[in-house]
C-alpha positions as CSV (number, residue, x, y, z in Angstrom):
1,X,4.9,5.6,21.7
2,X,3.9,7.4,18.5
3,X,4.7,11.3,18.6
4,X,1.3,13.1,18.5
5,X,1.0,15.8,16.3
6,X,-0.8,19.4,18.0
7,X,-1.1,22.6,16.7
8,X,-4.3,24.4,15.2
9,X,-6.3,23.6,12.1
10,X,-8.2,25.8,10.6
11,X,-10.7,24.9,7.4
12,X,-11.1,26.6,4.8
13,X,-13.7,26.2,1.6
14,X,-11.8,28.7,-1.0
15,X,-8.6,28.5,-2.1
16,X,-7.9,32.6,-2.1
17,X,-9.4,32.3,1.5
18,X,-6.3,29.7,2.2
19,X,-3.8,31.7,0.6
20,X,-4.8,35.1,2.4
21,X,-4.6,32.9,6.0
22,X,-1.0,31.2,5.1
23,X,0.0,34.7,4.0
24,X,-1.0,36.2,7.5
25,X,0.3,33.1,9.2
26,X,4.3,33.6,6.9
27,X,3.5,37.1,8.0
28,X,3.3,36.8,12.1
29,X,7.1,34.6,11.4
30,X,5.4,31.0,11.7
31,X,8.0,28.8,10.6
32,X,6.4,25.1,11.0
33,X,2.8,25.5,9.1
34,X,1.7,23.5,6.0
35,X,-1.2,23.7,3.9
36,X,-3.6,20.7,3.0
37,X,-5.6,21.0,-0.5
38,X,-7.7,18.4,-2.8
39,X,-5.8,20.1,-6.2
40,X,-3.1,22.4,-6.5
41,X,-3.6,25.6,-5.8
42,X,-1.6,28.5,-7.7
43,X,0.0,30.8,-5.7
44,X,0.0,29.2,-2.5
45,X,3.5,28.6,-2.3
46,X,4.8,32.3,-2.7
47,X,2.3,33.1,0.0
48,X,3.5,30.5,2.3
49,X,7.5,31.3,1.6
50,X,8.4,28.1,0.0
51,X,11.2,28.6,-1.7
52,X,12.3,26.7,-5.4
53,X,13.1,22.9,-4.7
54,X,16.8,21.6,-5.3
55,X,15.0,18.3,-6.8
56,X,15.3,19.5,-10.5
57,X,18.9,19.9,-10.3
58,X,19.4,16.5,-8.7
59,X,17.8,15.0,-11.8
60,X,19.7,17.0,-14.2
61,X,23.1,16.4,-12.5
62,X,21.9,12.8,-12.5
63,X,20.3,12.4,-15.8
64,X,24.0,14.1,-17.3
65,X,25.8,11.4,-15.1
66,X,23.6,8.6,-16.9
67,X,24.4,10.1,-20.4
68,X,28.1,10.6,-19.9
69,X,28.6,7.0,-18.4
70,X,26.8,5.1,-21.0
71,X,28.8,6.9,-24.0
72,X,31.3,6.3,-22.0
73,X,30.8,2.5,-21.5
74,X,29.8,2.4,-25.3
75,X,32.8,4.2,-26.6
76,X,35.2,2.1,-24.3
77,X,33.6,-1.4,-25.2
78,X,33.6,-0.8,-29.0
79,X,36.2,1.2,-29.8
80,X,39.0,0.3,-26.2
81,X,38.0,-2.8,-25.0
82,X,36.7,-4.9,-27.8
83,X,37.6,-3.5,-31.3
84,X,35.9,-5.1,-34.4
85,X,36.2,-3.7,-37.2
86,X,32.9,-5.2,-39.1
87,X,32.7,-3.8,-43.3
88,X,35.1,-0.8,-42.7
89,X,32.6,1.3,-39.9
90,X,34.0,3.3,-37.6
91,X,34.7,2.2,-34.0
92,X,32.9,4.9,-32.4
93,X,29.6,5.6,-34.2
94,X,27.5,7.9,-32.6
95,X,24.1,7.7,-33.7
96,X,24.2,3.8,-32.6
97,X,25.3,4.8,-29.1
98,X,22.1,7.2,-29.1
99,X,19.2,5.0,-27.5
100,X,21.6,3.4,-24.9
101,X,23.1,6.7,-23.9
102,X,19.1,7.9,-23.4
103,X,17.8,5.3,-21.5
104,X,20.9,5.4,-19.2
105,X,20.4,9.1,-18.8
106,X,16.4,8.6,-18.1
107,X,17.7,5.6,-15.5
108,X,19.8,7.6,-13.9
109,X,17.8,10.0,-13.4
110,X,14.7,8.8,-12.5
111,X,16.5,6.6,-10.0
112,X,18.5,9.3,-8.1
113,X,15.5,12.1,-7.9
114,X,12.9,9.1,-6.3
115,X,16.3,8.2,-3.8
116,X,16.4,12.3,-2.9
117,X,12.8,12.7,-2.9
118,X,12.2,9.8,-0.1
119,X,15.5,11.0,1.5
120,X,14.3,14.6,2.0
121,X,11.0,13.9,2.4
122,X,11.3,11.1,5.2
123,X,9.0,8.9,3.0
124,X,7.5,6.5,3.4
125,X,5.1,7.5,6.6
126,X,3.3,4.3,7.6
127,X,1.2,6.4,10.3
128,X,-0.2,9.8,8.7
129,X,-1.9,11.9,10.4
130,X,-5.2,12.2,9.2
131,X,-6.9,16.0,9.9
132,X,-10.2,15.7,8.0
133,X,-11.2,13.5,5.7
134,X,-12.7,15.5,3.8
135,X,-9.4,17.6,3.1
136,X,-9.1,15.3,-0.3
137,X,-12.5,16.2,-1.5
138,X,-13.4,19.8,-1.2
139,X,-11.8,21.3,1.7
140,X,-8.6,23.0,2.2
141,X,-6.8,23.4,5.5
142,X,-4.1,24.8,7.1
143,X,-2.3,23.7,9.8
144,X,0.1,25.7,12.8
145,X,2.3,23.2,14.7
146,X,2.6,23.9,18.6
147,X,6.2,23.3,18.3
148,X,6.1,26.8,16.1
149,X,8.3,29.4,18.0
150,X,5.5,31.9,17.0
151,X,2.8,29.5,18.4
152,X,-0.5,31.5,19.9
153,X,-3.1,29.3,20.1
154,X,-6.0,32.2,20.5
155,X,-3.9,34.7,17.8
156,X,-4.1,31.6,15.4
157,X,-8.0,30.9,15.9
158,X,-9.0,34.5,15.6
159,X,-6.9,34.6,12.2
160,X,-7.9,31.7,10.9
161,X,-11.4,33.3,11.8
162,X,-11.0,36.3,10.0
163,X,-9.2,34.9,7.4
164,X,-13.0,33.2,6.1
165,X,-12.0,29.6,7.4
166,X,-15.5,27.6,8.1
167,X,-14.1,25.8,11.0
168,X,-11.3,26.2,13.5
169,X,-9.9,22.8,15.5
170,X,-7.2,22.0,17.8
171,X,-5.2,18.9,16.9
């Protein structure tokens, strides 16, 4: 049986409405919220406490990985491996190594920040949970889990109330 998802909703039609609400909500020590909005909205993550993701290091560590392992593999084959040398050139040249050791650094790369993003993440969800459909057009929304340790059902609707929002749900 699928695991259903409750908690308050509350609609909102401005994004400075949304951001005063997730403020309030951070404030009153709500750690299981999220915020749902049709473009991004500036701002919104210092007001809900998000804090700086760990993805861009994962693609640097990984994109320097790729770009020391193909020079790597280039200087080894050419100069270790296989010598040859063709006219008097040097073994190890470096500006020939130079659009294999890029691609393997943009592989690299690439590859590992998609594998961390679905492995922190917990993409892919085959069964979303759809609030309002209109969420991807014009609405914003914010949403207050019940499994919150800070969970007050009437608190929430009255904020979310006096916060501006248009409409105020229980999922």
């Amino acid at each position: 049986m699928a695991k259903t998802l409750q908690g308050v909703v509350g609609f909102f039609k401005d994004p400075e409405m949304l951001k005063k609400a997730a403020q309030e909500v951070k404030n009153r020590n709500c750690k299981n919220f999220d915020a749902f909005t049709p473009f991004p909205v500036h701002g919104l993550e210092d007001a809900m406490g998000i804090k700086r993701s760990f993805l861009p290091w994962v693609t640097f560590l990984s994109g320097l990985t790729g770009c020391t392992l193909g020079l790597a593999l280039q200087i080894w084959t050419s100069a270790v491996a296989w010598p040859l040398n063709v006219g008097g050139k040097p073994l190890v040249s470096l500006p020939a190594f130079i659009p294999i050791t890029f691609e393997c650094t943009v592989l690299l790369a690439g590859l590992a920040t998609a594998g961390a993003l679905f492995v922190v993440s917990g993409l892919p969800n085959f069964k979303p949970t759809i609030l309002n459909p209109q969420i991807t057009n014009d609405e914003f929304a914010l949403f207050v889990s019940s499994e919150d340790s800070q969970y007050n059902e009437k608190d929430l609707k009255d904020l979310f109330q006096k916060a501006g929002a248009h409409e105020v749900r229980l999922v």
